[in-house]
C-alpha positions in Angstrom: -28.9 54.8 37.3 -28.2 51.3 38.3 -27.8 49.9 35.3 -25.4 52.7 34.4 -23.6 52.0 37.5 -23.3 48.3 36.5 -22.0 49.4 33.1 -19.4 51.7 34.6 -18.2 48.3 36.5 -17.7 46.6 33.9 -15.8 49.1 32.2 -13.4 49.2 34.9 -12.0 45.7 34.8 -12.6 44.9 30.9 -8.6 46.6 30.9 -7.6 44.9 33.2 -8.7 41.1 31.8 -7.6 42.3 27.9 -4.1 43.3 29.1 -3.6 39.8 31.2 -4.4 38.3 28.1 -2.4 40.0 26.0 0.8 39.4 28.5 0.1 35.8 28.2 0.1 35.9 24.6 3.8 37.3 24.1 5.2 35.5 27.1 4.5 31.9 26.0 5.9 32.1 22.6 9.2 33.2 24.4 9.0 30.6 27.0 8.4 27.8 24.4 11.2 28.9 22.2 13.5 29.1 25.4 13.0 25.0 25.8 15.8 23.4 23.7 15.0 20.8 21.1 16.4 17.6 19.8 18.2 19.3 16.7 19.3 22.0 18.3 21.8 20.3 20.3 23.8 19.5 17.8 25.9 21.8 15.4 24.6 22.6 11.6 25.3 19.3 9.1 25.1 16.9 11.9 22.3 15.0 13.9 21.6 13.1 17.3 22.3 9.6 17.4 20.8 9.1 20.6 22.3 9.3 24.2 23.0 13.1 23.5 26.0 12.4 21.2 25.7 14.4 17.4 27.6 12.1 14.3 28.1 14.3 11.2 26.3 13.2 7.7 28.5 11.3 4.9 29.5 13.3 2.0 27.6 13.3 -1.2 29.6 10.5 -3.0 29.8 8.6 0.3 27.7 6.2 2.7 27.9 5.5 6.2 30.0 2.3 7.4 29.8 3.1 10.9 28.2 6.0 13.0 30.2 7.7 15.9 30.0 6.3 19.2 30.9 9.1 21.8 30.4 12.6 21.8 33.7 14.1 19.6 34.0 11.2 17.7 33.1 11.2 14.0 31.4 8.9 11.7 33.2 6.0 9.3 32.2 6.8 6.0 33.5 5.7 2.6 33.5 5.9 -1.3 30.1 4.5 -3.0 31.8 1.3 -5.4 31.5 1.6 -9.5 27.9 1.8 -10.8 26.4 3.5 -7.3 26.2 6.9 -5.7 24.8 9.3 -3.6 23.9 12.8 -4.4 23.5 14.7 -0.8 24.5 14.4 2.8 23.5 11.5 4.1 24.0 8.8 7.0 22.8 5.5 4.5 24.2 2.4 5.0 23.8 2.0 0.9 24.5 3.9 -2.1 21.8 4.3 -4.9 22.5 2.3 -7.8 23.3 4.3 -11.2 20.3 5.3 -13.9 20.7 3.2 -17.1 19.9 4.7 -20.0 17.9 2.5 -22.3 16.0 2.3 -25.9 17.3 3.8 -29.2 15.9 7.3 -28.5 17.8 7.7 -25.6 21.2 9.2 -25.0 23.5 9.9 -22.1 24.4 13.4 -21.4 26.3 12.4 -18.6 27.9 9.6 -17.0 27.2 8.2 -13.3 29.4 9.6 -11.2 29.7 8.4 -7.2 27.8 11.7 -6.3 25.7 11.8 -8.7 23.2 9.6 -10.8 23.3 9.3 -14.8 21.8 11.9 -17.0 19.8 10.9 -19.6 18.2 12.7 -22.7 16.2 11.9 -25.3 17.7 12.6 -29.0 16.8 15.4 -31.3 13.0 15.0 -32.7 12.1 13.0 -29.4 11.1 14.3 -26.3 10.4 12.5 -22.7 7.1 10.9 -21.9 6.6 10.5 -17.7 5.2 7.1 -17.7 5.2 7.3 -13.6 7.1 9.2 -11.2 10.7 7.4 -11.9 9.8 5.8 -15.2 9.9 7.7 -18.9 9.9 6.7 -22.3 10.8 8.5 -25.2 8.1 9.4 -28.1 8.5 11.7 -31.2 7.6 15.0 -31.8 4.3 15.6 -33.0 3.9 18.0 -36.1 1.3 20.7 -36.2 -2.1 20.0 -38.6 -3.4 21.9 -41.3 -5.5 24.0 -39.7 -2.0 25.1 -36.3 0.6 26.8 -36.3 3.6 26.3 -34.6 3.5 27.7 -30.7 6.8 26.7 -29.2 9.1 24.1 -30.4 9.6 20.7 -29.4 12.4 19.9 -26.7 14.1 16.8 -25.2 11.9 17.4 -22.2 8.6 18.8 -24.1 6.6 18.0 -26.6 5.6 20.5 -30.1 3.0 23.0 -28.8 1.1 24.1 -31.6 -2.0 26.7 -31.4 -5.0 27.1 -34.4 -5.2 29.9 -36.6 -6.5 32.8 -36.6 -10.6 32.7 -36.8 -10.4 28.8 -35.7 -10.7 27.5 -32.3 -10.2 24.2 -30.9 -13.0 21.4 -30.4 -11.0 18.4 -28.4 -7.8 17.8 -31.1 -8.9 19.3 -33.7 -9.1 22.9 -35.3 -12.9 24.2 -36.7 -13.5 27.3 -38.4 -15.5 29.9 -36.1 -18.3 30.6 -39.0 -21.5 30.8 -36.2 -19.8 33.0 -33.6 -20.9 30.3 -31.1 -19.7 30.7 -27.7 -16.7 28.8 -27.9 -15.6 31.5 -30.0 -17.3 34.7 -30.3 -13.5 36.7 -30.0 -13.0 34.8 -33.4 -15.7 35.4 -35.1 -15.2 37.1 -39.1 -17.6 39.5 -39.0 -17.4 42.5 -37.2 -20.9 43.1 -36.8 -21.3 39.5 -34.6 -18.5 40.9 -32.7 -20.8 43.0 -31.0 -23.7 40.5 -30.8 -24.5 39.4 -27.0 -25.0 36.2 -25.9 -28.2 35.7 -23.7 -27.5 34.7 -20.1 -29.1 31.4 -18.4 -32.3 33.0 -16.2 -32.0 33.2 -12.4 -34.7 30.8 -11.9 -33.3 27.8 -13.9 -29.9 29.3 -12.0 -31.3 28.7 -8.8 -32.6 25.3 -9.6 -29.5 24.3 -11.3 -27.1 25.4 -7.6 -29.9 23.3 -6.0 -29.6 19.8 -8.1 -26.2 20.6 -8.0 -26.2 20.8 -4.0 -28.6 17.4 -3.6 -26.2 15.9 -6.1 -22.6 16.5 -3.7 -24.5 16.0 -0.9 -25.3 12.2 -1.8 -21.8 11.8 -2.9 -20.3 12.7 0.0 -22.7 10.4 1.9 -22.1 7.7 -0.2 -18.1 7.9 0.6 -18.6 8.0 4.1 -20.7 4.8 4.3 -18.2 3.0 2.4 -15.2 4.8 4.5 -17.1 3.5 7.7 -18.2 -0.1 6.3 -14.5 -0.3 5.1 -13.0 0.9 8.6 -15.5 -1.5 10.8 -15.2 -5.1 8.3 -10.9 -4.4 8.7 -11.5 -3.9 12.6 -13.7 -7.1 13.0 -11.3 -8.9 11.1 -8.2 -8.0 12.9 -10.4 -8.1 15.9 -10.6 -12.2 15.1 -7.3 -12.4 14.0 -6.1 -11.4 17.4 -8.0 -13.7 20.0 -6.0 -16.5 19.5 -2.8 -14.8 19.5 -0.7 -15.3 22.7 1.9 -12.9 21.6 2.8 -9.3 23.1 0.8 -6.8 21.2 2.6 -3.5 21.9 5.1 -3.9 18.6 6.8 -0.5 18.0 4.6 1.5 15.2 8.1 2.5 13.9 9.4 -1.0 13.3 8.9 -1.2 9.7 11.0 2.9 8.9 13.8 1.3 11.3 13.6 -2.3 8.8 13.9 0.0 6.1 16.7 2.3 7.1 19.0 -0.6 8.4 18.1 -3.3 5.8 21.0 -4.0 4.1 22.5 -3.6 0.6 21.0 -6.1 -2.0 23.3 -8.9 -2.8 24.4 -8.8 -6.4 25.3 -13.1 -6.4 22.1 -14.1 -6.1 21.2 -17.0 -8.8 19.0 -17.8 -11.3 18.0 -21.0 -12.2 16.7 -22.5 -15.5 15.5 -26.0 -15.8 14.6 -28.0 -19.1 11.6 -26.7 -20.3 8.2 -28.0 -19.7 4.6 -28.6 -21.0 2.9 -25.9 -21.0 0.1 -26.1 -18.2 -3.4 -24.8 -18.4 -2.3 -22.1 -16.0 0.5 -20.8 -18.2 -0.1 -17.9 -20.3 0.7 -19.1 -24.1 1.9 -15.8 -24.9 5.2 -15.7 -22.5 8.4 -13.8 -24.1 11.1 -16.0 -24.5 13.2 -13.9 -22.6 11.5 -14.8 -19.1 13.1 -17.0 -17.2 11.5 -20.7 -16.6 12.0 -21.1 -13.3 13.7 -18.7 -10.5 14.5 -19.4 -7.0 11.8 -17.9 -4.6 14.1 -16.7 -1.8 16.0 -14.9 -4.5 12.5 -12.9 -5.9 11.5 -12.1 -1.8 14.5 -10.5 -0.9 14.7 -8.3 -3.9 11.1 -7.0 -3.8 11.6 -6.5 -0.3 14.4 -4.5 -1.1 12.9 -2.6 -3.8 9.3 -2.0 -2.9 9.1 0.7 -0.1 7.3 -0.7 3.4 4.1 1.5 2.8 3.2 -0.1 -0.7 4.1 -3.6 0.4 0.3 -4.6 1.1 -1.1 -2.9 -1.7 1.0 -5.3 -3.9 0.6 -8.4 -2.4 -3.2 -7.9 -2.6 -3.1 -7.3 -6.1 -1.5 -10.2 -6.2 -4.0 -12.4 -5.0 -3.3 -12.4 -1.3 -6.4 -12.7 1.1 -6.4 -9.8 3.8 -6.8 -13.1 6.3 -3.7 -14.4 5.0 -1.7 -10.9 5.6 -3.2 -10.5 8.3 -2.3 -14.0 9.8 1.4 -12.8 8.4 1.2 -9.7 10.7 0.5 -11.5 13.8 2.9 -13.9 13.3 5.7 -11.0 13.2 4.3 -8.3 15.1 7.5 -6.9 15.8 9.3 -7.1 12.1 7.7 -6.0 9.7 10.2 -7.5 7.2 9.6 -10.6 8.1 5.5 -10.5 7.9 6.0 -9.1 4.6 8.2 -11.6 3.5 5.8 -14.6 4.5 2.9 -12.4 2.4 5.2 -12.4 -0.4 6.2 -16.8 0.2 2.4 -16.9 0.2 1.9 -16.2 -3.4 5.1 -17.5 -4.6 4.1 -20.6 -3.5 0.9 -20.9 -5.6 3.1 -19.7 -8.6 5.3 -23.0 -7.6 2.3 -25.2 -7.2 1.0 -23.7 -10.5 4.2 -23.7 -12.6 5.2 -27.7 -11.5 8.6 -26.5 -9.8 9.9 -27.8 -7.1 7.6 -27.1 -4.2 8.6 -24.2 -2.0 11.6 -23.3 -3.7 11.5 -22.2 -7.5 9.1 -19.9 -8.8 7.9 -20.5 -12.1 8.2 -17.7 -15.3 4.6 -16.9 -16.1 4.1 -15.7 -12.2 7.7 -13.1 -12.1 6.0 -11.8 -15.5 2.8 -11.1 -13.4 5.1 -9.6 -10.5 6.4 -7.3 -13.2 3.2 -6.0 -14.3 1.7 -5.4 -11.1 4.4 -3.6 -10.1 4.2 -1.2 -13.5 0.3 -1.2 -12.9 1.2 0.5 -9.3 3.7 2.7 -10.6 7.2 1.3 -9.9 8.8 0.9 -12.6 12.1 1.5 -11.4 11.5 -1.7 -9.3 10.2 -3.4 -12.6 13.6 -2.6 -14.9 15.8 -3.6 -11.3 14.3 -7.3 -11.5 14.4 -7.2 -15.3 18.2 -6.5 -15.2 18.9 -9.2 -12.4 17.2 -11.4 -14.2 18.1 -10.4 -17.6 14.7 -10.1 -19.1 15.1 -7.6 -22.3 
């Protein structure tokens, strides 16, 4: 009786707790949505520059001279010049600059226009190869073999799909004749009779055994990754750790410093130089293979500020360690400009350019020397930024 009396307590105020909880539940969403936000504040197509005052977005075709500086005033915006554009709403200070199209299988479908980039398309019996994410190349169609047949055509944009015949199935590229009703191909088989034949399933004790080895096998693996994750995370935090006790700077730089370098850097200068000098003897650093179409020697200021421009802020490191850049040295670079990032990344980038100085017998600390802007280049492809590759090509008009 007790314990039924205890029960019939309980019942009593489980109600009364479940319908508290469920109050809470449809109250807070409503109070949270009654809280106004940032972007709310200000009417569609615009955004908040700060100080509660909204500036509406440039035009597509148009970049952003000056932002508005009081609350019903509106932004300076103009035309993006020849060769440039832009191809949404936008507050940039810079316009993109116009797709070339380049090689003999290429042609342009249409023409840059200031709000929108050049379309380009490769000619009929070629079709576009993705060499990275902003970099193609154009490669002929492939036929069919003896043994195809012809699945969908080939287009500018994909290549000749082609399928085997019947009673053949594929083994990697090529076509084989299904003649064993194997289990690659038992739907293919010629005789009806095999049709019908059933293949013998794996036991469940080598099964099991199998989902064990399996098991032990990812198990390892995933140890494996996080003893180097951990060995990785603790040598870079010992090292910076070192790197910072002789520092007598401030060391509460803004982690948004290098997005606001990259948002207000401005446009790249199109009158920057290039300088060639009588050619030298060829040092035992010098690769004996250079295209003549590489420039001897180029100033090094010149080659800093264009990568900087070109290579976005979160692959900078990654390139000036495949480059040959000590983490010591970048992070020596980091501590000396712990509040622009711009600037540590340019003294990462003066770090190699002056070995490729040293290297190439140019002028110390000024001109960069041809075999070492050809090993730029191909870093840069190897990391997937080509774009960034054809840009210095064209400014330095290497074909």
């Amino acid at each position: 009786m007790e314990g039924a009396g205890q029960r019939g307590r309980w019942n009593t105020k489980a109600p009364v707790g479940t319908i508290l909880m469920l109050l809470m539940c449809m109250f807070i969403p409503t109070l949270t949505s009654l809280l106004p936000s940032e972007e709310e504040k200000c009417p569609h197509g615009d955004y908040p520059a700060g100080k509660g005052i909204c500036c509406n977005r440039c035009s597509p075709g148009f970049k952003l001279v000056e932002k508005c500086n009081a609350t019903g005033q509106r932004s300076n915006c103009t035309a993006c010049p020849d060769e440039q554009y832009t191809d949404q709403m936008n507050f940039f200070p810079n316009c993109h600059r116009c797709k070339r199209c380049k090689g003999k299988h290429e042609v342009t479908v249409s023409k840059c226009e200031r709000y929108r980039n050049t379309i380009c398309q490769c000619k009929t019996g070629y079709y576009k190869d993705n060499i990275d994410s902003q970099t193609s190349q154009c490669l002929p169609c492939k036929p069919c073999g003896q043994d195809e047949i012809l699945k969908q055509t080939c287009t500018p944009e994909k290549d000749t799909v082609c399928e085997c015949k019947e009673n053949y199935y594929r083994v990697r590229r090529n076509c084989k004749l299904c003649n064993n009703c194997s289990v690659e191909c038992k739907h293919h088989c010629l005789s009806p009779g095999i049709l019908n034949t059933k293949v013998p399933e794996p036991e469940s004790g080598n099964g099991y055994l199998i989902n064990i080895i399996a098991g032990v096998v990812v198990v390892a693996m995933i140890s494996i990754v996080l003893v180097v994750v951990i060995t990785h995370v603790a040598t870079k935090w010992s090292t910076k750790k070192k790197l910072l006790k002789p520092s007598t700077q401030p060391s509460d730089a803004s982690p948004d410093s290098c997005e606001q370098v990259l948002i207000q850097s401005e446009e790249p200068s199109d009158n920057m130089t290039v300088t060639a000098v009588p050619q030298s003897p060829v040092s035992e650093h010098e690769p004996s293979n250079l295209p003549d179409c590489v420039p001897l020697e180029v100033k090094i200021s010149d080659v800093i500020y264009t990568v900087l421009d070109l290579v976005p802020v979160s692959q900078m490191k990654q390139l000036v360690r495949s480059l040959g850049v000590t983490d010591t040295e970048i992070g020596q670079a980091e501590m000396d400009h712990l509040r622009a990032c711009r600037e540590a990344h340019y003294q990462m980038l003066r770090v190699w350019a002056e070995r490729g100085s040293r290297a190439g017998g140019g002028e110390r600390g000024r001109m960069l020397h041809g075999p070492f802007l050809q090993e730029l280049l191909d870093k840069l492809r190897d990391m997937h930024l080509g774009r960034a590759a054809e840009e210095l090509e064209t400014k330095y008009g290497i074909q």
